[in-house]
Each structure stands twice: as C-alpha cells, then as structure tokens.
C-alpha positions in Angstrom: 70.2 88.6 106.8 72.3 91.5 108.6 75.8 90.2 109.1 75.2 90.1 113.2 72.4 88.4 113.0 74.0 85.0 111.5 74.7 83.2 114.8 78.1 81.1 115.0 78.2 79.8 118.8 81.9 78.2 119.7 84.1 78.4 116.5 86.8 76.7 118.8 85.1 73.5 117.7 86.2 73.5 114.3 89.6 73.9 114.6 89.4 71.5 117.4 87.4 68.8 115.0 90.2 69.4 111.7 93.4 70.1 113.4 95.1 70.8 109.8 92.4 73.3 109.0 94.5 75.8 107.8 92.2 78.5 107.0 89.3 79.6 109.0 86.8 82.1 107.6 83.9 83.1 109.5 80.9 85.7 109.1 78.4 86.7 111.6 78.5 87.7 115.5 75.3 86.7 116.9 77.1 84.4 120.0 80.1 84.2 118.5 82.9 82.5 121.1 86.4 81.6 120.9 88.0 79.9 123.4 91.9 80.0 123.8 93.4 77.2 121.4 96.2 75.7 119.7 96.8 75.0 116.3 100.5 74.7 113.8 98.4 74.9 110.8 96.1 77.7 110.9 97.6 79.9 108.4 94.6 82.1 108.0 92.1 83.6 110.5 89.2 85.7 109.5 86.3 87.4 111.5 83.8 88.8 109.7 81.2 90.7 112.5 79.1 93.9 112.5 80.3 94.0 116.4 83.4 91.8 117.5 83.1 91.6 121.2 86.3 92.1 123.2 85.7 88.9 125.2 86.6 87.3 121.5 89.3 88.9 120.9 91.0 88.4 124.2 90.2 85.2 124.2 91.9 85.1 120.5 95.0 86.4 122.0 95.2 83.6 124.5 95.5 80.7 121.5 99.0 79.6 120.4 99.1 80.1 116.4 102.6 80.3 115.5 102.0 80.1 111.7 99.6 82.3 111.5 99.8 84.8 108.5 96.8 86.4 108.1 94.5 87.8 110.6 90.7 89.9 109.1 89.2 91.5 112.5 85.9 93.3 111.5 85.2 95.2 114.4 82.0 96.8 114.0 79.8 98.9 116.3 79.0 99.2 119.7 75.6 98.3 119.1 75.8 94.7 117.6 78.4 93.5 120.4 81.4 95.7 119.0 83.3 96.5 122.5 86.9 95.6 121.1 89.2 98.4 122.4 92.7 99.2 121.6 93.8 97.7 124.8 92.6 93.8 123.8 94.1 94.5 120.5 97.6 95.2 122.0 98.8 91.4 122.6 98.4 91.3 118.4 100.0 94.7 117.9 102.9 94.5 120.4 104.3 91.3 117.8 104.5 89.0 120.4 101.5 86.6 119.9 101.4 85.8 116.5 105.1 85.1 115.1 104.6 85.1 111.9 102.0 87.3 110.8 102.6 89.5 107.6 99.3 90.8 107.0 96.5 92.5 109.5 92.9 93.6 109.1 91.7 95.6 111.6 88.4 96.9 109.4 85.1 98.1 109.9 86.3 100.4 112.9 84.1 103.3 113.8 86.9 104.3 115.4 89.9 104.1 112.9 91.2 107.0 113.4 92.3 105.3 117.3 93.3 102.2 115.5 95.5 103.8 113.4 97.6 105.8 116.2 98.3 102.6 117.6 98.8 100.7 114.7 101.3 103.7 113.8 103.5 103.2 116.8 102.9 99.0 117.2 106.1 97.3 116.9 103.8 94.6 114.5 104.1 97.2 111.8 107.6 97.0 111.2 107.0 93.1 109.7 103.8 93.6 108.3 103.9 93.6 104.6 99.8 93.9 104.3 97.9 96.0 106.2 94.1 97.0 105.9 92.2 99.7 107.8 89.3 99.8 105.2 85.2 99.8 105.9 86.2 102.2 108.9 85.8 105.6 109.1 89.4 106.6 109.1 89.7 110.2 108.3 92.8 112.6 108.0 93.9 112.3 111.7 93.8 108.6 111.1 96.2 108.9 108.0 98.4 111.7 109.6 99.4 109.6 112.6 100.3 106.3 110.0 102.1 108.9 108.0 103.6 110.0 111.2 104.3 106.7 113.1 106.9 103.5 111.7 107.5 103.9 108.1 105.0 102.0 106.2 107.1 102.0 102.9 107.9 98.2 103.2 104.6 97.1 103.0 103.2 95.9 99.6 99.8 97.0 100.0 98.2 99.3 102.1 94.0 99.1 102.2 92.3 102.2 103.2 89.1 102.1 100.8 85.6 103.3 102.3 87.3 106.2 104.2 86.7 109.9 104.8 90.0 111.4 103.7 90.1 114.6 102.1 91.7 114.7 98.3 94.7 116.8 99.7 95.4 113.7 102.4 95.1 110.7 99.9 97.5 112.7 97.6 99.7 112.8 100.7 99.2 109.4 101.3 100.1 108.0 97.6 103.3 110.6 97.4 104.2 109.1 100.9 104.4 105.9 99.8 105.6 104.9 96.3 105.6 101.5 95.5 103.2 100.0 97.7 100.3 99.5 96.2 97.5 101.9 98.2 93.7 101.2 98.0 92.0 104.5 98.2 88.7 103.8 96.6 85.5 104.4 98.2 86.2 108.3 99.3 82.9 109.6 101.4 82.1 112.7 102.3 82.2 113.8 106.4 78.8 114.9 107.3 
C-alpha cells in the first residue's frame, strides 16, 4: 500500500493509553491527527507520511515533551496532505519547544532547498548533533545556505542521501566538514 494510504486517525491516544511509551513510530497519513499532549517519557517521535499536514505539525508544537531527543518529520507532497510550511516548523527550529532534542529529521521535503535556509540560520542547529535532510530534493542552493549558515561542524552525522547535488558541491560539503560523518549516497540527476 502507498505510504498515505495507511490510515492512523488520533495517535494522541496512544501516548495517552501508555504514558511511559517512550518511543513512538508511526507510518502513514491518511487522517492522521495529533492533538497537543504531554508526556516526560517520550524520548523518540517519528512521522513517517507521503504528506504531513500542517494542522499536525502545529498541533505537535503545542504538546509539552521535555525529553524529547529525536524528532523524524517526513513531509511529503502537496498532493497527499503535505501543507507543512517553514512557518509551522519554526516553534521546533527556534529551540524553544523541545529542550532537549539532539537530533532532527526534516526529510522527504520537495522543498529542501527552503528547509535548509532555515534550518541554516535556526538557533536549534547550534545543539543539534544529528541532523537529516535526506529523501528531499535538496540541491546545491540547499547545501550552499547550510554551508553558509551556523557551523554544522559539531554535529556527528549529517544525512543528505537521495539528493540532487552536483559532484563539485558534495566535495564541498565533505571538505567542509571533517569529522562528522556525511551521508551522500543516493546522488540523482536534475532533470
């Protein structure tokens, strides 16, 4: 089945029915809610969509998750529900919502190129040691403005794969940032 077909309805429930659940992994969009929660243990929080709708991810900035580490956002197309816009992102990338997140996913993007400028420039990056951009279609005006924005040299790994840089941009990319471990695979071609 095509990954917005799978149909979810409120995921709220679940953390609400095991409040120690401390990782929450979920694929599919088709009626996918959230609705503003609480929750100390969730450590990990993964959305898996071919179209995250914005109404989720506001709604996902409204919950209190102090401990929360690990945040997957597929964000998909416009087509399957996928209306997320920099704007509802910006309670996750200003730092303030999630206190202790070290690593962000903000994949599947048909417009990574956007992401990445704000990504570049979000105060989050500065205490991120993991951050992925990959399934997108981030391209060399994507990587320029990470190159160009915070320093990205303190992460540990940095996951780009399924892109459309050209060779002479991941070669800037890997000599930008020795030591952190860059994923780079799955080069296409812009056509």
């Amino acid at each position: 089945s095509e990954i917005c077909w799978i149909g979810r309805g409120d995921i709220t429930r679940l953390v609400e029915a095991f409040p120690r659940l401390e990782t929450l992994e979920v694929r599919g969009n088709c009626d996918l809610q959230v609705r503003p929660f609480a929750s100390e243990a969730l450590r990990r929080l993964r959305l898996e969509t071919g179209g995250l709708p914005g109404r989720v991810v506001r709604n996902l900035c409204a919950c209190d998750l102090p401990n929360l580490e690990h945040l997957d956002l597929w964000l998909g197309v416009d087509d399957y529900g996928g209306d997320t816009t920099v704007a509802d992102l910006a309670p996750i990338l200003s730092g303030e919502r999630f206190p202790s997140l070290r690593h962000l996913g903000l994949e599947d993007a048909p417009r990574a190129d956007e992401i990445a400028a704000a990504v570049a420039d979000a105060p989050i990056a500065a205490r991120l040691e993991s951050l992925s951009l990959a399934l997108g279609t981030l391209t060399d005006e994507g990587a320029e403005a990470l190159l160009s924005g915070q320093p990205l040299t303190r992460l540990r790994r940095l996951d780009l794969h399924h892109h459309f840089l050209s060779d002479a941009m991941m070669e800037r990319v890997r000599k930008a940032l020795p030591g952190v471990e860059v994923n780079l695979d799955e080069q296409k071609e812009l056509d």
